[in-house]
N, C-alpha and C positions, 0 to 999 in steps of 0.2 A: 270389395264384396261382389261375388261374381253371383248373376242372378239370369237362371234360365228363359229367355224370351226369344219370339219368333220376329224375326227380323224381313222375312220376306214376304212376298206375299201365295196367301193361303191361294192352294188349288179352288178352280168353278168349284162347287157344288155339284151330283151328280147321284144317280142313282143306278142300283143294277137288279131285276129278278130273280129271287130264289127260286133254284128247282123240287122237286124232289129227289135229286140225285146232289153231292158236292156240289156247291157254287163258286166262283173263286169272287169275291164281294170285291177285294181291293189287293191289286197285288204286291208285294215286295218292294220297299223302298226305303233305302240307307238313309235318308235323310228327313224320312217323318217325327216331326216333332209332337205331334198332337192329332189325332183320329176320332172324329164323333160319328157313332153311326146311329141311325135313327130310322123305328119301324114304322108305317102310315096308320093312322086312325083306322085307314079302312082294310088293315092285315085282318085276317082272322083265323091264323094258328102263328103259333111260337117258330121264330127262326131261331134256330140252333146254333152258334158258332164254333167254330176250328182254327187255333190261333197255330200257322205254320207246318198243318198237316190238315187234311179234308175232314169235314164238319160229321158228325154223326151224331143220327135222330135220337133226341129226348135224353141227350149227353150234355154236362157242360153248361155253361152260361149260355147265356137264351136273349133273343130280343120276344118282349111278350106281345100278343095276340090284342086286337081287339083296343087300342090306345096307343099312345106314342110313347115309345120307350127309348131312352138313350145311353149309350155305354159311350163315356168319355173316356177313351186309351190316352192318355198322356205319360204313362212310360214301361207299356209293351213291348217297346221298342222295334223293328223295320220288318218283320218277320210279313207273311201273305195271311189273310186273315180269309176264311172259307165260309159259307153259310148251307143250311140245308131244313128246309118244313116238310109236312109228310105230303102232302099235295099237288106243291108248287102253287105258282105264281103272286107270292109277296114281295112286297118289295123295301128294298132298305136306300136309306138317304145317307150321302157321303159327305163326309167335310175334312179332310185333311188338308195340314200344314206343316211344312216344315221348319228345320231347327235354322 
């Protein structure tokens, strides 16, 4: 019975800022097996996401505004994932791990 688990260990934790132009949130990596990203309490507009091409405003799945929101990628698969608010300066929380 073969059963998908991560065997190593998960990268730090880490965070990056949205701009109002593309962001690149987390780059490309062949060997992510699992990707949580997560907006702060204290965002206060929607980051946008771009899964493998640059993120574009009020496109698309979104982290939301104003509360902690999490999209758990667990089989997106290795692609660069981009983010983009109309503002700037939000920020997203990173947890990936790989297979």
């Amino acid at each position: 019975m073969s059963q998908d688990i991560y065997t190593e260990t998960p990268a730090e934790p880490s965070s990056v800022e949205v701009d109002a132009t593309s962001t690149l949130i987390i780059a490309a990596n062949a060997a992510r097996g699992n990707l949580v990203l997560m907006g702060l309490i204290t965002n206060t507009e929607p980051v946008y996401l771009g899964y493998g091409t640059d993120a574009v405003q009020d496109k698309g799945k979104f982290i939301m505004a104003q509360g902690v929101s999490e999209i758990d990628i667990a089989n997106l698969g290795t692609m660069a994932i981009y983010g983009i608010c109309a503002s700037g300066g939000q920020t997203i929380t990173i947890q990936e791990a790989d297979r």
